[in-house]
Backbone as JSON Lines, residues from 0, in Angstrom:
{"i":0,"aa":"X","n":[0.85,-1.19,0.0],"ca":[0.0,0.0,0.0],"c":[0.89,1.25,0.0]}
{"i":1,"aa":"X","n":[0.78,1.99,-1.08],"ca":[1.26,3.21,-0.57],"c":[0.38,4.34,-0.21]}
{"i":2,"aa":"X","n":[1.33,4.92,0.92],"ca":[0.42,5.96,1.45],"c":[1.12,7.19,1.21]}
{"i":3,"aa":"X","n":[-0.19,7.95,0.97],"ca":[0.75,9.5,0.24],"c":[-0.64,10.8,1.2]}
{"i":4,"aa":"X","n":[-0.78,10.81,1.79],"ca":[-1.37,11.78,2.35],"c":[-2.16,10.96,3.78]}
{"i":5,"aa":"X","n":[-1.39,11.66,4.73],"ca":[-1.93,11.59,6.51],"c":[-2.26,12.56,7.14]}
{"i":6,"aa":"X","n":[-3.62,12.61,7.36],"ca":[-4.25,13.73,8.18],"c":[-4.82,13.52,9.8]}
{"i":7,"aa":"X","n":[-4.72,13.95,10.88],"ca":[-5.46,13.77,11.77],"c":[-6.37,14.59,12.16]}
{"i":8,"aa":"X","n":[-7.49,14.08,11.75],"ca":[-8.45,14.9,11.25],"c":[-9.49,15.17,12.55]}
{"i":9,"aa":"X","n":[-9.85,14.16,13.47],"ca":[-10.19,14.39,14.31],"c":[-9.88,13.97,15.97]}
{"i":10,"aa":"X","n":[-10.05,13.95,16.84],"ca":[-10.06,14.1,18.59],"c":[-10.72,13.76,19.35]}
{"i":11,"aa":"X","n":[-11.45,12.55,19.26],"ca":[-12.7,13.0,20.27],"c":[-12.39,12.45,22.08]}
{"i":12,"aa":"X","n":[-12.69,13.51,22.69],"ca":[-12.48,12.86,24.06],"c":[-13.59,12.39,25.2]}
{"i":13,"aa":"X","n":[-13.87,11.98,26.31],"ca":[-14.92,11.49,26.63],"c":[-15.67,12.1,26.53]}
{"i":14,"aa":"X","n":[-16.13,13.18,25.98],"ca":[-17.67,13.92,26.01],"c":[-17.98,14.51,24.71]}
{"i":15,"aa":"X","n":[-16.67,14.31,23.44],"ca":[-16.97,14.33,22.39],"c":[-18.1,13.71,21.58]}
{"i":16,"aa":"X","n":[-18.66,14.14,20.28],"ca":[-19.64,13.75,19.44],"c":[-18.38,12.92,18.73]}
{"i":17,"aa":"X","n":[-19.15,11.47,18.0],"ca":[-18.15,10.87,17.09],"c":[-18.29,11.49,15.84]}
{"i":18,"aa":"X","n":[-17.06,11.6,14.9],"ca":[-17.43,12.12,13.75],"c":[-18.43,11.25,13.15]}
{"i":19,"aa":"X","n":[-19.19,11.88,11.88],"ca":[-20.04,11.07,11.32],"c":[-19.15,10.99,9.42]}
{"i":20,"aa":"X","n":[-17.91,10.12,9.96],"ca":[-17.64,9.98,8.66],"c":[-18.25,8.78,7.41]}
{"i":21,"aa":"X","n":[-17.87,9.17,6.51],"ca":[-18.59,8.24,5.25],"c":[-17.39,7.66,4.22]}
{"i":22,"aa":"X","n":[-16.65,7.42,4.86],"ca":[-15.27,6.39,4.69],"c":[-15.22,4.89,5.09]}
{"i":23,"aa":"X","n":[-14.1,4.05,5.05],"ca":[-13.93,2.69,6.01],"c":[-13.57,3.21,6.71]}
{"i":24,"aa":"X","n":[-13.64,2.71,8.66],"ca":[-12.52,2.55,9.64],"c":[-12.01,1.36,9.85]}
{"i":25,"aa":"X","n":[-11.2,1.61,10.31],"ca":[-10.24,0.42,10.7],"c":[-9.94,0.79,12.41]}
{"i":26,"aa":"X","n":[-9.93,0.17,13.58],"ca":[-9.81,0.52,14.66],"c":[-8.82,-0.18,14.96]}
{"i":27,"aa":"X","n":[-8.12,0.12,16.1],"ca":[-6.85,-0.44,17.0],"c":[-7.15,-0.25,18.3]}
{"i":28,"aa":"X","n":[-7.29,-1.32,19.05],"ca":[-7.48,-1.63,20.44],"c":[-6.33,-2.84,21.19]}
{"i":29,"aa":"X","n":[-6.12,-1.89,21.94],"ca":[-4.98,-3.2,22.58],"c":[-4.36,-2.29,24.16]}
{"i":30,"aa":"X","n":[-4.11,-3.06,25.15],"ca":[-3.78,-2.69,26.37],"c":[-2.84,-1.64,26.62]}
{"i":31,"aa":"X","n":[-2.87,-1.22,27.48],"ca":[-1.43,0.29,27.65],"c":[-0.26,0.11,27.08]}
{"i":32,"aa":"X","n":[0.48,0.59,26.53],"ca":[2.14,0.24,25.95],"c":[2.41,-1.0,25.42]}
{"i":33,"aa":"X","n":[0.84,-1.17,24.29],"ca":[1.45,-3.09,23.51],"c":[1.71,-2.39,22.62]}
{"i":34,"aa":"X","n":[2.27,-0.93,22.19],"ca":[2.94,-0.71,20.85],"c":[2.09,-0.25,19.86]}
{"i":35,"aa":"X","n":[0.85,0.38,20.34],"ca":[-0.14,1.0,19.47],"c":[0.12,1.98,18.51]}
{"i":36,"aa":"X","n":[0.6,2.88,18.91],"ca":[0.84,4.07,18.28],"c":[2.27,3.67,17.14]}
{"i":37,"aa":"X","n":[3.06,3.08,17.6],"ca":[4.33,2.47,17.0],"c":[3.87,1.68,15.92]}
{"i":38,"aa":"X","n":[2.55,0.59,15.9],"ca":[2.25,-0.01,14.53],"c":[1.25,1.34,13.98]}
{"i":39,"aa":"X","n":[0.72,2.19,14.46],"ca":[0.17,3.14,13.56],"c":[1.05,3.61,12.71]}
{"i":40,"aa":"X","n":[2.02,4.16,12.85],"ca":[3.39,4.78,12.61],"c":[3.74,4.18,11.62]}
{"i":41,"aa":"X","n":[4.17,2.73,11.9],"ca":[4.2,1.66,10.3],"c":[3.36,1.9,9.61]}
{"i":42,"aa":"X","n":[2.4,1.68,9.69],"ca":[1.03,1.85,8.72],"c":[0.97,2.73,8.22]}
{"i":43,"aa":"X","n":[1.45,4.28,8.62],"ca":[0.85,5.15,8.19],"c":[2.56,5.52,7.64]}
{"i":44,"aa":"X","n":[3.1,4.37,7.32],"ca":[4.28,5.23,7.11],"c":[5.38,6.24,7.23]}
{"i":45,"aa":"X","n":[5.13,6.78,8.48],"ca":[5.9,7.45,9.13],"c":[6.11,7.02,10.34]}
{"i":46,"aa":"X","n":[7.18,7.72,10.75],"ca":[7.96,7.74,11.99],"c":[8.0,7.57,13.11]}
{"i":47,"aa":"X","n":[7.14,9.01,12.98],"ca":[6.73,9.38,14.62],"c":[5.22,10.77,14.42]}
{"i":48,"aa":"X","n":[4.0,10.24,13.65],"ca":[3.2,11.07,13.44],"c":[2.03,10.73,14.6]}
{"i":49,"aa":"X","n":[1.93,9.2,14.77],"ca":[1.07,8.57,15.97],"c":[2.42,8.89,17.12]}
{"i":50,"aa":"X","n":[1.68,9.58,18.2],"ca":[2.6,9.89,19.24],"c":[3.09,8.41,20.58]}
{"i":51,"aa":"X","n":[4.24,8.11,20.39],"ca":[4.64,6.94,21.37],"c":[5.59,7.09,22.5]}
{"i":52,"aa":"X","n":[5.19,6.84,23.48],"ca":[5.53,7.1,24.69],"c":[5.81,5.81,25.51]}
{"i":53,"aa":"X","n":[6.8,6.02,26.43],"ca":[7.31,5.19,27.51],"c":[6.39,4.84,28.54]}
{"i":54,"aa":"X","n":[5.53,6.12,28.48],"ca":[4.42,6.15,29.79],"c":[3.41,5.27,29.26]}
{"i":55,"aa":"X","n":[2.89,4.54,29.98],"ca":[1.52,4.16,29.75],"c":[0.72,4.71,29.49]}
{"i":56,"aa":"X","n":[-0.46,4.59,29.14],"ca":[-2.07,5.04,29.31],"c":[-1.68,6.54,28.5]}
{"i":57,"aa":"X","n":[-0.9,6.75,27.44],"ca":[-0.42,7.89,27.53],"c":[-2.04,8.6,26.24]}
{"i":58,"aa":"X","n":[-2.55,7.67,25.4],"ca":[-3.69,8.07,24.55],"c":[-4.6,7.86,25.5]}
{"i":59,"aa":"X","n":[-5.76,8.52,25.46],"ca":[-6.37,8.63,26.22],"c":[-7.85,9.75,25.66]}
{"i":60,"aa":"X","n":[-8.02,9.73,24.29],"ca":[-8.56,10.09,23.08],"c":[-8.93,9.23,22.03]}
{"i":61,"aa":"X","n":[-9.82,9.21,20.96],"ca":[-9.55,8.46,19.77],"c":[-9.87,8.96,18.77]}
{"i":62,"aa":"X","n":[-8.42,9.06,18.61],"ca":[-8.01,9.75,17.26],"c":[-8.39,9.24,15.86]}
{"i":63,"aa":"X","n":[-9.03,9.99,15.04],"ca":[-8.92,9.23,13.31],"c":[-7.89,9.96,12.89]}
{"i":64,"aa":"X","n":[-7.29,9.21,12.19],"ca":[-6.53,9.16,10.85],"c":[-6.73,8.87,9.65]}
{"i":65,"aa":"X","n":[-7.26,10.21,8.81],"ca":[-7.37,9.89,7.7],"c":[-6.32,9.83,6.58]}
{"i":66,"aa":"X","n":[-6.39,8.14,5.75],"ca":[-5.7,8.49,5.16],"c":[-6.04,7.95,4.0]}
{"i":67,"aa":"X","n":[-4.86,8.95,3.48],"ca":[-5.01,8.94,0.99],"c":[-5.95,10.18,0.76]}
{"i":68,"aa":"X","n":[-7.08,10.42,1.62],"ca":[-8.51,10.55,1.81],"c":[-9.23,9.47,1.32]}
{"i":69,"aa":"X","n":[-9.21,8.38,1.83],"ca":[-9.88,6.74,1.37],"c":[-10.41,6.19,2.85]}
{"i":70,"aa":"X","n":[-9.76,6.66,3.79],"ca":[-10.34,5.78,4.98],"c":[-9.75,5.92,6.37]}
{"i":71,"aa":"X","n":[-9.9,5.55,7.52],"ca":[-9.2,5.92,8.1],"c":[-8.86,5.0,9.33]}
{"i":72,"aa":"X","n":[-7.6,5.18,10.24],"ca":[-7.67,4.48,11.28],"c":[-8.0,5.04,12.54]}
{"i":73,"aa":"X","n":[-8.38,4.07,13.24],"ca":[-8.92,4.97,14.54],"c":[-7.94,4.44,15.57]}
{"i":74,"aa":"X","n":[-7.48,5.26,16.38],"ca":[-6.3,4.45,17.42],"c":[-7.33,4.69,18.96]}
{"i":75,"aa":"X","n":[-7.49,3.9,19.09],"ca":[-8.72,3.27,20.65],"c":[-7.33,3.61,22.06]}
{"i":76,"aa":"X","n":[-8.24,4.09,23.43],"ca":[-7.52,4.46,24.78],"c":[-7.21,2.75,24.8]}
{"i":77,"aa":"X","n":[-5.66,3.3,25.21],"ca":[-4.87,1.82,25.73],"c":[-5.81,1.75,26.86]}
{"i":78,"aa":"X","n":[-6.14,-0.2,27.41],"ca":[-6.87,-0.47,28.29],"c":[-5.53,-1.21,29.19]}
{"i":79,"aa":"X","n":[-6.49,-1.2,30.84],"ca":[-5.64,-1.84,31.5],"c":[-4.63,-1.45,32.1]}
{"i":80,"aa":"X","n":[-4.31,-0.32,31.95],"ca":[-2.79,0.41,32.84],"c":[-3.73,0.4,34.13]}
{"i":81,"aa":"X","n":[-2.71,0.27,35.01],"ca":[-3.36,0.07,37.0],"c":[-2.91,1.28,36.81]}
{"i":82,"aa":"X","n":[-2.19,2.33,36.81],"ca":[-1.8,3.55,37.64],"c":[-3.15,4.63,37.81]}
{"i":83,"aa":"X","n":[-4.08,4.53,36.92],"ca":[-5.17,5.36,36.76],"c":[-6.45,5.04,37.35]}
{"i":84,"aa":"X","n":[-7.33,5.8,38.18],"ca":[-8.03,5.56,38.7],"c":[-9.42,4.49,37.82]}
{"i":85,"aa":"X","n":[-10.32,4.06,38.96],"ca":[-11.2,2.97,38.06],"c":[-12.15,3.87,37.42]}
{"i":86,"aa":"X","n":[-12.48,5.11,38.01],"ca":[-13.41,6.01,37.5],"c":[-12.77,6.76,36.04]}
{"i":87,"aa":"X","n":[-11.64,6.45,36.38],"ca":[-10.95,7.04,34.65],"c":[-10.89,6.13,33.81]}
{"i":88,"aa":"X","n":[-10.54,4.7,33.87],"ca":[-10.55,3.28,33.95],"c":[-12.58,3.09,32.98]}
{"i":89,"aa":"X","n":[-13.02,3.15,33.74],"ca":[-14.4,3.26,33.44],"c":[-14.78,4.26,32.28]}
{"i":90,"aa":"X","n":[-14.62,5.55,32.18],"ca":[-15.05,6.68,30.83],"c":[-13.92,6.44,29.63]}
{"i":91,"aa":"X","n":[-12.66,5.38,29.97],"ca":[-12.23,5.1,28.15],"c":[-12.78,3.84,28.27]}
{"i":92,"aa":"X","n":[-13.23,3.02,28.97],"ca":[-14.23,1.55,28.71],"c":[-15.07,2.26,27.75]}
{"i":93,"aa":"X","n":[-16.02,3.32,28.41],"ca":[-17.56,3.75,27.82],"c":[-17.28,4.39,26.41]}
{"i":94,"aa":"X","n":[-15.88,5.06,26.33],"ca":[-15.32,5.91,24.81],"c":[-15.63,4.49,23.69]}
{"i":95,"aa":"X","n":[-14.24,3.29,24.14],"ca":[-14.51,2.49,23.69],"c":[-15.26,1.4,22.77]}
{"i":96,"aa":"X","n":[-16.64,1.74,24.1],"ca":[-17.84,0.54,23.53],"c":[-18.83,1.56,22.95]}
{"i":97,"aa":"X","n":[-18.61,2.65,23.02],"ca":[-19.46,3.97,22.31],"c":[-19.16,3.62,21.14]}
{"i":98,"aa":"X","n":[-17.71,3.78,20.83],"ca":[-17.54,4.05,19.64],"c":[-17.71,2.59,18.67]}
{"i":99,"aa":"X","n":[-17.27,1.41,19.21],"ca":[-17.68,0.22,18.79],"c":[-18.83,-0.4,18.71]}
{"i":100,"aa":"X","n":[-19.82,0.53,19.38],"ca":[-21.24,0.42,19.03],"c":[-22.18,1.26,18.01]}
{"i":101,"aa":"X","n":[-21.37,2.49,18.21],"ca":[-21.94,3.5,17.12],"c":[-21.63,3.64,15.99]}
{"i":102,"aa":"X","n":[-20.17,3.14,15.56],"ca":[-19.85,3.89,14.17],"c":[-20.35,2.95,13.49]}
{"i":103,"aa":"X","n":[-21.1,3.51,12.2],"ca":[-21.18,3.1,10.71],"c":[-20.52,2.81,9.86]}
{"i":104,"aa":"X","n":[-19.13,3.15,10.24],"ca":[-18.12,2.95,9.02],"c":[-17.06,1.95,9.63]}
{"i":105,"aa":"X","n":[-17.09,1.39,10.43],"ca":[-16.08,0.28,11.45],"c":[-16.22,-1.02,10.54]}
{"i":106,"aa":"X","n":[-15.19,-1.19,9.62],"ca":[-14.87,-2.63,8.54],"c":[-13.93,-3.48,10.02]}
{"i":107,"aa":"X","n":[-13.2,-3.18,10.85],"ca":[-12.28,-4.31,11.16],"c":[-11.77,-3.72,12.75]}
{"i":108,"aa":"X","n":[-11.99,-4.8,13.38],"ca":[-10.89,-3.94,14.6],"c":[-9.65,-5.26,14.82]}
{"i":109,"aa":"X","n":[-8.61,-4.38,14.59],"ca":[-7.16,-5.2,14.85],"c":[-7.21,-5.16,16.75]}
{"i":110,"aa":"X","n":[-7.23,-6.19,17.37],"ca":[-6.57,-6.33,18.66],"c":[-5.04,-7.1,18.83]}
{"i":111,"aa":"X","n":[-4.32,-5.48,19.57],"ca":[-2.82,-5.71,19.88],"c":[-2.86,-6.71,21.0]}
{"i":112,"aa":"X","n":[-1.97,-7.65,21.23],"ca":[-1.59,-8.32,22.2],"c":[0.12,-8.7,22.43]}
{"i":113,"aa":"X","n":[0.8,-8.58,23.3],"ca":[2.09,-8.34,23.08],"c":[2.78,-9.96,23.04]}
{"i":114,"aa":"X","n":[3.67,-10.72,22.61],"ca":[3.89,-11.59,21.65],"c":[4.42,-12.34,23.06]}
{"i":115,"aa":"X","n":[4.97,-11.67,23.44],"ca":[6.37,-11.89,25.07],"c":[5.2,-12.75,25.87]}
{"i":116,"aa":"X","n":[3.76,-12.32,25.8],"ca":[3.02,-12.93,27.72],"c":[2.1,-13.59,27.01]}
{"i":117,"aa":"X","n":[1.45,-14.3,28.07],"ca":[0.47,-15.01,27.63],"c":[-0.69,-13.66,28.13]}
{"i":118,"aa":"X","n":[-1.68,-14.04,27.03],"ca":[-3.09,-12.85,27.37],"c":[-3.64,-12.62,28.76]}
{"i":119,"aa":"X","n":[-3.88,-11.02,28.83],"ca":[-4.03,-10.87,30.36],"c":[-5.98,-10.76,30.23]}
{"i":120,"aa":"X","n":[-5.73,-11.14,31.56],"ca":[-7.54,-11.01,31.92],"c":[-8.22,-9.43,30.95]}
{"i":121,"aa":"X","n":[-7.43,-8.73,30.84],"ca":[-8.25,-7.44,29.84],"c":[-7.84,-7.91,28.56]}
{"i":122,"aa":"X","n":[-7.34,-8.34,28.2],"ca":[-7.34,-8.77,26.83],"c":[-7.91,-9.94,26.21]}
{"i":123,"aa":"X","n":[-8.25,-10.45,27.25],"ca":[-9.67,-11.53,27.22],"c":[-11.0,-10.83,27.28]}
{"i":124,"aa":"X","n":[-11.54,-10.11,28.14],"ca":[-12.4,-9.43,28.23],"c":[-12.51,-8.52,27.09]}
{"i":125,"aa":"X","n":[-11.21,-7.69,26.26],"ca":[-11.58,-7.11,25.2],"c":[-11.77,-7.46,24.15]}
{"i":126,"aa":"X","n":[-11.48,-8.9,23.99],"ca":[-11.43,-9.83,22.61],"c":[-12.94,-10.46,23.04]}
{"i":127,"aa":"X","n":[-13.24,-10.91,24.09],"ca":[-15.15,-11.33,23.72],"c":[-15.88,-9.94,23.64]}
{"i":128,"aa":"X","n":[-15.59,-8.88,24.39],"ca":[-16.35,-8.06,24.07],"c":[-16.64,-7.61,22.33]}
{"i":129,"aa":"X","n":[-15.48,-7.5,21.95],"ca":[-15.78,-6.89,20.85],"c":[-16.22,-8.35,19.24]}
{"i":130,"aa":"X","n":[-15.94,-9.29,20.18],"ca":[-16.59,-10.45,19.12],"c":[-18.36,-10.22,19.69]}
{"i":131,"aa":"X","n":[-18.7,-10.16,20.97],"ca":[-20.42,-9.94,21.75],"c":[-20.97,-8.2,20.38]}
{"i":132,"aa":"X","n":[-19.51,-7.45,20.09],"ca":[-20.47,-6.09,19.2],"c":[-20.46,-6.82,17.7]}
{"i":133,"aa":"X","n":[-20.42,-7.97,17.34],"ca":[-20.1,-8.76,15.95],"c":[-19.11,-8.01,15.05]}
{"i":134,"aa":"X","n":[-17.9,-8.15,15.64],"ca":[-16.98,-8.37,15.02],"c":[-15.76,-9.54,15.12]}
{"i":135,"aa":"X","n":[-15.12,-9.28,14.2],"ca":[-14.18,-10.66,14.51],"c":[-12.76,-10.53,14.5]}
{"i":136,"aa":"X","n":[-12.25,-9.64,15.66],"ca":[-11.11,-9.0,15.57],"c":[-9.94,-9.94,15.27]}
{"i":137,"aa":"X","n":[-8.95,-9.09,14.36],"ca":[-7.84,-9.92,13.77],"c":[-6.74,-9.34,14.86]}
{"i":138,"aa":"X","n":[-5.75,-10.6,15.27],"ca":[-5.2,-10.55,16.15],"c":[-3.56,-9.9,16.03]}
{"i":139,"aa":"X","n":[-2.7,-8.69,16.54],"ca":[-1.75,-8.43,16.03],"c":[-0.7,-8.77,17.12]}
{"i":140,"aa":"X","n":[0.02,-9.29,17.04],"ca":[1.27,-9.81,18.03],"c":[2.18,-9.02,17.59]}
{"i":141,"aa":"X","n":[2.4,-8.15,18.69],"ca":[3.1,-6.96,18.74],"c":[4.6,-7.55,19.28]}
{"i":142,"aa":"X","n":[5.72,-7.11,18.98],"ca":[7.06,-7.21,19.66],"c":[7.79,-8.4,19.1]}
{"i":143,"aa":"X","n":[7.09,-8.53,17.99],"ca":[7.57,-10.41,17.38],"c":[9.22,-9.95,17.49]}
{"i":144,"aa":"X","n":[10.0,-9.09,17.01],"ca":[11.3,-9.12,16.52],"c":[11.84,-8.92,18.34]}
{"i":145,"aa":"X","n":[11.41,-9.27,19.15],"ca":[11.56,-9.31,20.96],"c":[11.77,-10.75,20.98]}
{"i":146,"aa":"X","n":[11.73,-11.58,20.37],"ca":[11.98,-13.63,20.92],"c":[12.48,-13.92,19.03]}
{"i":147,"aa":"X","n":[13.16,-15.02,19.81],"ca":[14.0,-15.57,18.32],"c":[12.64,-16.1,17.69]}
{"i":148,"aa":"X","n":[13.18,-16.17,16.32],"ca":[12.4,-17.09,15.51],"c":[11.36,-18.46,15.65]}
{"i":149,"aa":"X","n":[12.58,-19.01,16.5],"ca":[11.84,-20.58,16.8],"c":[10.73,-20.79,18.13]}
{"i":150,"aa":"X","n":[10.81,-19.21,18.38],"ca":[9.51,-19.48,19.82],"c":[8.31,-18.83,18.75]}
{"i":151,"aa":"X","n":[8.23,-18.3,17.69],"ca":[7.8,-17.92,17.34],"c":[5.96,-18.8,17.49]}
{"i":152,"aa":"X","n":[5.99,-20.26,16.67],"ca":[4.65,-20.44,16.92],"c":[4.52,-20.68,17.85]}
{"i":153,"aa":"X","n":[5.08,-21.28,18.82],"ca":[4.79,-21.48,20.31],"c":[4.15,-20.33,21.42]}
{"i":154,"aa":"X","n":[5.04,-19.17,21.05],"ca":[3.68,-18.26,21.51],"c":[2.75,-17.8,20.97]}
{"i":155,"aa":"X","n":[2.5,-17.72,19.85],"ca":[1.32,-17.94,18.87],"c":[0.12,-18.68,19.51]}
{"i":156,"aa":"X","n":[0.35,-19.91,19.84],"ca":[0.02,-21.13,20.64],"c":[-0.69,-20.39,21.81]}
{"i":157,"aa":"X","n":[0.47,-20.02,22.59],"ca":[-0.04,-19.75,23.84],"c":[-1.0,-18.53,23.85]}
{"i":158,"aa":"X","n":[-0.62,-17.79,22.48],"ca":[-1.94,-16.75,22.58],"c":[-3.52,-17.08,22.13]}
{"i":159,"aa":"X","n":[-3.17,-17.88,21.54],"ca":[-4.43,-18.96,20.94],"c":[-5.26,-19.48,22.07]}
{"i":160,"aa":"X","n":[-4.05,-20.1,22.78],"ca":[-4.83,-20.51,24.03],"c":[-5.41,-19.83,25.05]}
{"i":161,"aa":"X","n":[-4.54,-18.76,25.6],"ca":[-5.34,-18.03,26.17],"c":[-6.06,-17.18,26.33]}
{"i":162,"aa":"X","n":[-6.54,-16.82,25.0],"ca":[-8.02,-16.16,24.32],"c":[-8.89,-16.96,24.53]}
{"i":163,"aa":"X","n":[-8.48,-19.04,24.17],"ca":[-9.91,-19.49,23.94],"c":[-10.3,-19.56,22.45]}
{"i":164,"aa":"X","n":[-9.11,-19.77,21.32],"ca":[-9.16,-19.72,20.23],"c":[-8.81,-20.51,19.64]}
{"i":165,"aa":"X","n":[-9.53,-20.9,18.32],"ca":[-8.89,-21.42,17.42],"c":[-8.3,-21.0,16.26]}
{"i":166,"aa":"X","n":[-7.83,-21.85,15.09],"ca":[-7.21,-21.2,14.07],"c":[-7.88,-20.87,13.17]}
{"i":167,"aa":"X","n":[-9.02,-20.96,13.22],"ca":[-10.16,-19.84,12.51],"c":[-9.6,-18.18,12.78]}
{"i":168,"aa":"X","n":[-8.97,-18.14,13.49],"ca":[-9.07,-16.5,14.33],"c":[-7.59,-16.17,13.65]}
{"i":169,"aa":"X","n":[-7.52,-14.94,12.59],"ca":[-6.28,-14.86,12.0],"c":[-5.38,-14.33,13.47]}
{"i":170,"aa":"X","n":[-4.04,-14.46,12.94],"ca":[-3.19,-13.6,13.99],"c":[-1.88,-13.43,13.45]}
{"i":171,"aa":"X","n":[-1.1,-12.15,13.17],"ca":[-0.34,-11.5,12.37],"c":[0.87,-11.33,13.43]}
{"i":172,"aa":"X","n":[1.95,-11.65,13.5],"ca":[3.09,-11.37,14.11],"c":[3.67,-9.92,13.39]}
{"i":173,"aa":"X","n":[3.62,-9.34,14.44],"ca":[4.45,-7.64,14.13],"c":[5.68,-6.96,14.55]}
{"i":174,"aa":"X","n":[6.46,-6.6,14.12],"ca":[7.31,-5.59,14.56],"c":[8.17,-4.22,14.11]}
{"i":175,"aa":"X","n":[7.53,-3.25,14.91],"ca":[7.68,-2.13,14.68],"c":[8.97,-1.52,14.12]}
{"i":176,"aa":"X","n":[9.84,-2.49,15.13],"ca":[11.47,-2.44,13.91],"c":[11.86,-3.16,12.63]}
{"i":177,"aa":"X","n":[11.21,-4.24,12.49],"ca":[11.6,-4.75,11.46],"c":[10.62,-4.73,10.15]}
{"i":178,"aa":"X","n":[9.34,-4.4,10.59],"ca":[8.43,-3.8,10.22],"c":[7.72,-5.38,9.5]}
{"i":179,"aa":"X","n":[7.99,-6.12,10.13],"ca":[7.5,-7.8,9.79],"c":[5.86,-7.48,10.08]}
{"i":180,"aa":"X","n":[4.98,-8.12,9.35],"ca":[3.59,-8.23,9.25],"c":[3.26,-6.88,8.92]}
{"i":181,"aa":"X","n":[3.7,-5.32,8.67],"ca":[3.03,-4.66,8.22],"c":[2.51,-4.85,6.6]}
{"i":182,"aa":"X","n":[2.98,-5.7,5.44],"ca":[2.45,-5.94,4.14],"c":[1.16,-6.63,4.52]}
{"i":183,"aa":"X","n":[0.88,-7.5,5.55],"ca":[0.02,-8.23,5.76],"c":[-1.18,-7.71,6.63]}
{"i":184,"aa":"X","n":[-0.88,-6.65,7.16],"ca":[-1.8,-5.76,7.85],"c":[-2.43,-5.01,6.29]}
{"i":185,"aa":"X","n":[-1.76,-4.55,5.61],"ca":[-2.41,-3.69,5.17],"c":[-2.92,-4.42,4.19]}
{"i":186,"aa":"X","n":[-2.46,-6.08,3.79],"ca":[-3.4,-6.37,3.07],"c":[-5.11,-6.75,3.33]}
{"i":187,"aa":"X","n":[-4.84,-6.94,4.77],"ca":[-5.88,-7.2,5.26],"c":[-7.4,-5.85,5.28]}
{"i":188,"aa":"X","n":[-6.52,-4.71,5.22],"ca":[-7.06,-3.27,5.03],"c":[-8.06,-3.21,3.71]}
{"i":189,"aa":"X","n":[-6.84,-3.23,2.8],"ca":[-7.07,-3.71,1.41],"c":[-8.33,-4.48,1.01]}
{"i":190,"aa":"X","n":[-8.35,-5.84,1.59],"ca":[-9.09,-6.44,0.86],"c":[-11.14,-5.73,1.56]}
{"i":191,"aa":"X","n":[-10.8,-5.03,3.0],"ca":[-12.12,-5.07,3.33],"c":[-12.74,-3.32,2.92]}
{"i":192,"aa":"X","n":[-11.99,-3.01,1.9],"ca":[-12.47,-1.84,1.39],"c":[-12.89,-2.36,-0.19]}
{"i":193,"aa":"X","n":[-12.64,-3.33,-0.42],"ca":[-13.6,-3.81,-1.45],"c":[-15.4,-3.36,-1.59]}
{"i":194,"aa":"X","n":[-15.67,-3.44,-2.34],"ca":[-16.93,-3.38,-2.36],"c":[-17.82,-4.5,-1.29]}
{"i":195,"aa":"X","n":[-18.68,-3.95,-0.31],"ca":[-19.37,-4.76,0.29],"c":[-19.64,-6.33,-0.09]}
{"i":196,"aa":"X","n":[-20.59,-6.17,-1.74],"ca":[-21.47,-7.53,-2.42],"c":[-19.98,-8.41,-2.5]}
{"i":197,"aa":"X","n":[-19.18,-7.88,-2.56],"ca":[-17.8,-8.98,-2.69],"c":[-17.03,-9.55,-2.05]}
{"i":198,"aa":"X","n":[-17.72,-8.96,-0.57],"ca":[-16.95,-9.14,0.64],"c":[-17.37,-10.46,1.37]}
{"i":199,"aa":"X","n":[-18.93,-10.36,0.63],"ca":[-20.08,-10.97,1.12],"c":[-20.2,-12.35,0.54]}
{"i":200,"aa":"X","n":[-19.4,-13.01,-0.34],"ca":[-19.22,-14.18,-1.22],"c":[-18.81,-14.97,-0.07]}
{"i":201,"aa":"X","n":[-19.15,-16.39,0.3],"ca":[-18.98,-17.49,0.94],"c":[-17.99,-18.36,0.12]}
């Protein structure tokens, strides 16, 4: 995919209206510091335009990104950082399932999970939730170029397992330095901006 024009076009924070765009989204949800903003960055081809931080919980907004002007990504509040209260904890839950309940234009949500652990209790909870809003989130294993090669399916495995999954459920090994699985992310982009009736073939 090439990308030739990135805009961040909108902001919304807990008391924001969602935009009412008439594009695809593509969403990104995944726990505090699994490297969110860092695979936006791949994707969007640059650097450092999605902002990445050491700190946790550091988004705390959800941002679109439009891009080409064709579509856009939405980067979702990292879930799960303890340092923040439950009442703050609670209004990016509600941003969250707002926005995963409301938008019209939501083709796919990628869930980050980091490659190193086996899945934590919120990343279980965010992977049925968002299969309970009917979707069927594709799974991104963040930090792949973090363990040699040969553990590679083995934690694959163990992320399989501790979702509660089978190999029906895609899952993309990523890394932000080596930039491994971004062709495959974006083919996955690719194919669900097809025309609907074609999407829809069994």
């Amino acid at each position: 995919m090439i990308i030739r024009d990135v805009n961040l076009e909108t902001v919304c924070g807990i008391t924001s209206k969602l935009p009412a765009n008439t594009q695809p989204e593509f969403a990104f949800a995944g726990k505090s510091n699994v490297g969110k903003s860092s695979l936006i960055n791949a994707l969007m081809n640059r650097k450092a335009y999605a902002r990445t931080s050491a700190q946790p919980g550091k988004t705390q907004t959800i941002n679109f990104y439009h891009i080409n002007d064709a579509f856009y990504y939405v980067d979702l509040p990292g879930y799960g950082y303890a340092r923040v209260s439950v009442e703050v904890k609670a209004k990016w839950g509600k941003m969250i399932e707002n926005y995963l309940h409301k938008s019209a234009m939501l083709r796919c949500v990628f869930l980050l999970i980091d490659i190193r652990h086996e899945p934590s209790e919120n990343d279980r909870m965010m992977y049925d939730w968002i299969v309970s809003q009917g979707f069927q989130p594709i799974l991104i294993a963040t930090k792949a170029d973090k363990i040699k090669r040969s553990q590679l399916d083995k934690q694959i495995k163990i992320l399989r397992t501790g979702l509660g999954i089978g190999k029906e459920v895609r899952v993309i090994p990523f890394s932000a330095e080596t930039k491994q699985g971004r062709d495959e992310i974006w083919s996955c982009i690719e194919a669900q901006m097809e025309p609907e009736e074609e999407n829809t073939v069994s």
